[in-house]
C-alpha positions in Angstrom: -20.1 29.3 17.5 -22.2 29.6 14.2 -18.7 30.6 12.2 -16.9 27.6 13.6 -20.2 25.6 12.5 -20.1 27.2 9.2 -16.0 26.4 8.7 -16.4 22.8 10.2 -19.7 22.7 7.5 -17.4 23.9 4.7 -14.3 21.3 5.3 -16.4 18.5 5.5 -17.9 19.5 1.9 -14.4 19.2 0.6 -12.1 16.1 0.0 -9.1 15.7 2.5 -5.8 17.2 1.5 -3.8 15.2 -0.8 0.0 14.8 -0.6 1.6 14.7 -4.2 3.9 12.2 -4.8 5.8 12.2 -8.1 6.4 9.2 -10.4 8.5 7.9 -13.5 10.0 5.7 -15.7 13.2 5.6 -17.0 15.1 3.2 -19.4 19.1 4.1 -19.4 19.7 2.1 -22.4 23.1 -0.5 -21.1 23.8 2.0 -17.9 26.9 -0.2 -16.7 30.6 0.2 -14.7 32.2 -2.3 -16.8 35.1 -1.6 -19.1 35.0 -1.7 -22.7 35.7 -5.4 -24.6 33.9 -6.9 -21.5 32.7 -10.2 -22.7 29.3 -9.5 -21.1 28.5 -6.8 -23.1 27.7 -6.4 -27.1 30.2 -5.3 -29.2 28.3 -2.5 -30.0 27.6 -0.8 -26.5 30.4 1.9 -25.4 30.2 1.9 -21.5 29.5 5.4 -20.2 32.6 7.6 -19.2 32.4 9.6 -15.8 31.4 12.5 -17.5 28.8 10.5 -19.0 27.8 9.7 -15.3 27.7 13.1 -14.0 26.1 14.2 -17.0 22.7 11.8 -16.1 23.3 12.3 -12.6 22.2 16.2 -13.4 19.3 14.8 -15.0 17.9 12.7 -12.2 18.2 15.7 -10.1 16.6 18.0 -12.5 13.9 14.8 -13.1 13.7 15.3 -8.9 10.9 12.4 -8.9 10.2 10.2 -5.6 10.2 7.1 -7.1 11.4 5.8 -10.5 11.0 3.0 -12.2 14.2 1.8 -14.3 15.7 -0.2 -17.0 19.0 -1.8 -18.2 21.1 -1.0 -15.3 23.7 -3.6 -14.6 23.2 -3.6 -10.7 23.1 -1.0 -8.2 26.5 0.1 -8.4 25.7 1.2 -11.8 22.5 3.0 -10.0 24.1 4.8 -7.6 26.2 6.4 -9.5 23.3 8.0 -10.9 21.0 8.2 -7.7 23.5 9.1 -4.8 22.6 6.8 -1.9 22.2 9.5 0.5 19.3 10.8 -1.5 17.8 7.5 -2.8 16.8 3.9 -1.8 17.8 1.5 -4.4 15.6 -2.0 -4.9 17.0 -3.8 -8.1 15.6 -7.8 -9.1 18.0 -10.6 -8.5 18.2 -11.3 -12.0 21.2 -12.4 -13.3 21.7 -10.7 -16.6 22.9 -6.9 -17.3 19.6 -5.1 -18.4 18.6 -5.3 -15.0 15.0 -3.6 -13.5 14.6 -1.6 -10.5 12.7 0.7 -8.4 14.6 4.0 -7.0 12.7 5.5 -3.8 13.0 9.1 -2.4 14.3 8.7 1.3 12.3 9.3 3.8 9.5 7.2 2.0 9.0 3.2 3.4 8.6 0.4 1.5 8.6 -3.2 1.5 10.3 -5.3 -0.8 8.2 -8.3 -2.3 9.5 -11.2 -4.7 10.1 -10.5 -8.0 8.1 -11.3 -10.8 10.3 -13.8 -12.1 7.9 -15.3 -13.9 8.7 -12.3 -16.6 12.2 -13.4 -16.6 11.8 -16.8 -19.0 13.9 -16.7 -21.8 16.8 -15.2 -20.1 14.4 -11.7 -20.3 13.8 -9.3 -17.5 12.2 -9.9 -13.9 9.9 -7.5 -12.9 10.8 -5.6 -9.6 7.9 -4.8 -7.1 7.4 -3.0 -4.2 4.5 -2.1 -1.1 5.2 1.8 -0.8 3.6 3.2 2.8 2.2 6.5 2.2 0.6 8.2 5.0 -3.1 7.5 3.8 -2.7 4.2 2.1 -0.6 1.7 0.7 0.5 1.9 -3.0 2.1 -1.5 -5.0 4.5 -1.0 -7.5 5.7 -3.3 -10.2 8.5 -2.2 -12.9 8.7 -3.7 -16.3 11.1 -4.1 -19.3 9.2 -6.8 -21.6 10.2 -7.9 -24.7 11.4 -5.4 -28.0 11.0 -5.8 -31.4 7.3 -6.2 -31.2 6.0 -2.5 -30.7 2.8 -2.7 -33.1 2.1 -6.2 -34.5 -1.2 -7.8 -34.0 -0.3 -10.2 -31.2 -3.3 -12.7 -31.1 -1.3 -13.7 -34.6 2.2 -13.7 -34.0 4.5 -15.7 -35.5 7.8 -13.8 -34.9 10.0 -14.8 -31.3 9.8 -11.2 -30.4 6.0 -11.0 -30.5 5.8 -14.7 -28.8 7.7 -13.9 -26.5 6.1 -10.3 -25.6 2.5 -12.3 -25.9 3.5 -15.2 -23.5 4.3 -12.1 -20.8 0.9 -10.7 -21.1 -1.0 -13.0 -19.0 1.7 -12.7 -16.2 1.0 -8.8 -16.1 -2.6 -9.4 -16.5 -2.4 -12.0 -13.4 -0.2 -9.8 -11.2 -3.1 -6.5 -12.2 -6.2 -9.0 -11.4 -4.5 -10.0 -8.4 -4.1 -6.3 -7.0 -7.8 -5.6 -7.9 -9.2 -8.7 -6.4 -7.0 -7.8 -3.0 -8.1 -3.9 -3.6 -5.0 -2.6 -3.2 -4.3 0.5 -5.3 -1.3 -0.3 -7.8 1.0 1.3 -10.4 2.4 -0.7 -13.3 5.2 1.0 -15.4 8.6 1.1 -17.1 9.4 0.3 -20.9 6.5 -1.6 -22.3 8.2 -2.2 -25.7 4.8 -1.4 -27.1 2.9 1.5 -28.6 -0.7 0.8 -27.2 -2.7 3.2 -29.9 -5.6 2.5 -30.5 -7.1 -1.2 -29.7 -4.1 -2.4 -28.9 -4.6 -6.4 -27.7 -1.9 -5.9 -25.3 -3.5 -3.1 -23.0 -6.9 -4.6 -24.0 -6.0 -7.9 -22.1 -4.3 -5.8 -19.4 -7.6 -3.8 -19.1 -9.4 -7.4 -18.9 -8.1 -7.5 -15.5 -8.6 -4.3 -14.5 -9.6 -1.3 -15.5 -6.4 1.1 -15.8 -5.6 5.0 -16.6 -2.5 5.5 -18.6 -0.7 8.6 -18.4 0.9 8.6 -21.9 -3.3 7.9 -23.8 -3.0 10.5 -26.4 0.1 11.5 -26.1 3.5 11.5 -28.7 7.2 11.9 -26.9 9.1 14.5 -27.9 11.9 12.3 -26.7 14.6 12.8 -29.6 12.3 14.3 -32.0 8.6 13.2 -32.2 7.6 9.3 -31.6 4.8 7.1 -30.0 5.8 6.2 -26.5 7.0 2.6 -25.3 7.3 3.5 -22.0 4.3 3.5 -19.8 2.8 4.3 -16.8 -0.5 2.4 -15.7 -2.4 2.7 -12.6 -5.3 1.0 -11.5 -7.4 0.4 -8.1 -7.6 4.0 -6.0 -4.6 4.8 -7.9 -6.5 5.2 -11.4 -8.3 8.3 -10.0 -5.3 9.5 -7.4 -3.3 10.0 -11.3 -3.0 13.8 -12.6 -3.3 13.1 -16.1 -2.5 16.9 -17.1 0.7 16.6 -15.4 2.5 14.5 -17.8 6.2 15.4 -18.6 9.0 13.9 -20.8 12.7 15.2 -19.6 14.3 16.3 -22.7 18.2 16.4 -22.5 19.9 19.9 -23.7 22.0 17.7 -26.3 20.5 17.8 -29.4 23.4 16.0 -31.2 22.3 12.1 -31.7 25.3 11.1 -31.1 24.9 11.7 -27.5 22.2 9.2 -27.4 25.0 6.6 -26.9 26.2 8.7 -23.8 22.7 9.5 -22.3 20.0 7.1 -23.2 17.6 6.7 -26.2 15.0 7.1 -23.5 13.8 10.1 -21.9 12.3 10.2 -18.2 8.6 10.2 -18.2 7.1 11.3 -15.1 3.1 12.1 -13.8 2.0 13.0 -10.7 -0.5 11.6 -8.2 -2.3 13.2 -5.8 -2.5 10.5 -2.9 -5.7 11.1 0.0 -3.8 11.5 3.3 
C-alpha cells in the first residue's frame, strides 16, 4: 500500500502527459492547375509541371506536419495535388481570387469550420481561413493569413505607400480577431505569411501584442530558406497555446535544390514548422 501511495504521490507532482501535435506555415508562391497564357494569371508565373507537383508533394511528406497553414493555392484541386486526400483534410476560404488561404488537417483530427475573416479580404486581398480544432484536452482556434507585401520593414504609424496602408488597415482586424479569442479564453494560433519582419519594436506585432500577449516561434530567429533572411512567415500563439509552444523546436524545410532557378518550380518559401505540446 505505501508504494502505490508513494507512485500515486509522485504522478500527481507531475503535469499530465502531453500529446504533441505539429504545426506550420507554408506559402507555395502561385501553386495552380491552370495552363500557361491563362488570363488569370501574370505573365510572369510559369504553372508548375507534374514533376513540379510530385516534386512538393515529397516535401509535404517529408514536412509530415498535422496541420498547415497555406498560401497562394488556387483552390483545393491545386491542394490536393500536393496533400493527397486520403491523408489530409482540406479547408480553403471562399475567396474568389487565385492566391487563395487555407488550412490542411492530418486525418483523424476534428475540426469545425468557422466564417472567414473576410474582413482581410478588402481590396481584392486575401481572406483569412479559420478553424476550431478538437484535441483531446482542449479546443485550439486557428486562423491563417497572407496580408499585404511590399511593406516588410517600414514604420507603419507613417505610411504613405498603398502597400503599407493597406498592410496597416489589416492590423486592427487581426488585433480584433486575437482580443476576441482572449476575451472568450480560448487558446489560439495565428500564422501564415505575415509579409512582415517583426525585429525589434515592430508597430505591427506591438499592436497585435496590445490584444494579447503572444509567443512567436520565429523571435530571434533568421531562415535559412534560400540562403540567409529575416522571416515573413509567422507563427503566433496566444491564450494556453502561448505556453503549450516548444520554442526549441523550430524548423525551416530546406529543399535539396540549391539551383535558384528552381525557386520558380518549388516556392520562394520554405515550410516553417514548431511543435506544441497540448495537456491531454
Amino acid at each position: 500500500m505505501k508504494c502505490i501511495l508513494i507512485l500515486l504521490a509522485v504522478l500527481a507532482a507531475h503535469p499530465a502527459f502531453s500529446a504533441e501535435i505539429k504545426i506550420a506555415t507554408w506559402n507555395l508562391d502561385w501553386l495552380t492547375i491552370r495552363s500557361a497564357g491563362d488570363p488569370g494569371l501574370p505573365t510572369d508565373v510559369t504553372p508548375r509541371t507534374e514533376e513540379d507537383f510530385v516534386r512538393l508533394a515529397r516535401y509535404a511528406a517529408d514536412l509530415n506536419a498535422d496541420l498547415i497553414a497555406i498560401q497562394e493555392v488556387d483552390g483545393f484541386r491545386a491542394a490536393t495535388k500536393i496533400f493527397p486526400a486520403d491523408r489530409y483534410s482540406i479547408h480553403m476560404t471562399r475567396d474568389h481570387v487565385i492566391q487563395r488561404v487555407g488550412i490542411v488537417v492530418r486525418r483523424g483530427l476534428k475540426y469545425d469550420m468557422n466564417p472567414d475573416l473576410i474582413a482581410l479580404g478588402a481590396n481584392h486581398l486575401r481572406s483569412g481561413a479559420d478553424i476550431t480544432l478538437h484535441l483531446p484536452g482542449s479546443d485550439l482556434r486557428v486562423l491563417a493569413v497572407h496580408l499585404k507585401t511590399g511593406c516588410r520593414n517600414q514604420k507603419l504609424p507613417n505610411a504613405h505607400d498603398r502597400s503599407c496602408l493597406e498592410l496597416r488597415d489589416q492590423v486592427p482586424i487581426v488585433a480584433a480577431w486575437i482580443a476576441d479569442r482572449q476575451k472568450d479564453g480560448t487558446p489560439f494560433i495565428v500564422l501564415g505569411d505575415f509579409n512582415r519582419w517583426m525585429d525589434g519594436r515592430d508597430s505591427l506585432l506591438a499592436e497585435l501584442r496590445q490584444a494579447a500577449p503572444l509567443a512567436r516561434a520565429t523571435e530571434g530567429h533568421s531562415s535559412p530558406c534560400w540562403g540567409a533572411e529575416n522571416f515573413i512567415d509567422h507563427i503566433l500563439a496566444g491564450g494556453a497555446a502561448a505556453h503549450w509552444m516548444q520554442p526549441d523546436t523550430l524548423k525551416v524545410l530546406i529543399y535539396q535544390e540549391t539551383d535558384k532557378a528552381m525557386k520558380d518550380r518549388l516556392s520562394d518559401h520554405c515550410p516553417v514548422s514548431v511543435r506544441f505540446a497540448v495537456p491531454d
